[in-house]
N, C-alpha and C positions, 0 to 999 in steps of 0.2 A: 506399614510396610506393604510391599505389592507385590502376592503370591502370582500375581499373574505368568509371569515367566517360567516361573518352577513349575507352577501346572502345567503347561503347556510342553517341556521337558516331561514331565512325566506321564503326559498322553502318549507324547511320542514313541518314549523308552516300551508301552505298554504294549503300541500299536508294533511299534520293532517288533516283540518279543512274540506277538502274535502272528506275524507273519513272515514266515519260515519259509517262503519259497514265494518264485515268483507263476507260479501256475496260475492261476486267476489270469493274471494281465498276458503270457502268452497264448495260453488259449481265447484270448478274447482278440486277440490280434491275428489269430488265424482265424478268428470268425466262425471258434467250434462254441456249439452251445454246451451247459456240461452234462445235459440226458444225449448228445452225441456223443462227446469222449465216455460217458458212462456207456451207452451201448458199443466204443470201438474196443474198449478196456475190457469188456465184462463184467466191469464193479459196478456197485449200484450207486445209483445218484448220490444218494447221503457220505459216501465214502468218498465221493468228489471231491464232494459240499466239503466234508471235516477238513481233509488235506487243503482244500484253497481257504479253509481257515487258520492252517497253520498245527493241525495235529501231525503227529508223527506216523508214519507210515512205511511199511515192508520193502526192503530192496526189489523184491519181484512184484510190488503194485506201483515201484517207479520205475521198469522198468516195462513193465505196461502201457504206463502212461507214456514215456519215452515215443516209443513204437507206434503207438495211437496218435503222437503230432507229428512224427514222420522227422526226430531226432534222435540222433547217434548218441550210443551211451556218452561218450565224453565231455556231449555237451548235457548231461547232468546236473550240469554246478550251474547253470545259468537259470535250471529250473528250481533244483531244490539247493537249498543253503548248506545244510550237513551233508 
């Protein structure tokens, strides 16, 4: 039988479940590095780093970051998923 497809399904499903927003790919579109959103934010790099890996993180460190790419709370949902 050929688990190939199912694995691949289940990279997938994994890689979803890890990324929770799409922060990574707008700040890379605006061309901010993330030791620059970390110094526009105040957060420190690693706090970045967790969030564009998909940890959960504080209404007031998103909207931080919001403010730091120069987006309006309502566009929110485009950045983070919940």
């Amino acid at each position: 039988m050929n688990y190939g497809k199912y694995s691949m399904q289940l990279i997938q499903n994994i890689k979803n479940m890890y990324s929770a927003n799409n922060l990574k790919k707008i700040r890379e579109s605006k061309l901010i590095s993330k030791a620059e959103l970390s110094r526009k934010t105040g957060l420190s790099f690693q706090t970045i780093d967790r969030i564009e890996k998909g940890y959960p993180c504080r209404l007031d460190t998103k909207r931080k970051i919001l403010i730091a790419l120069r987006l309006k709370f309502g566009d929110r949902k485009k950045v983070f998923k919940d």
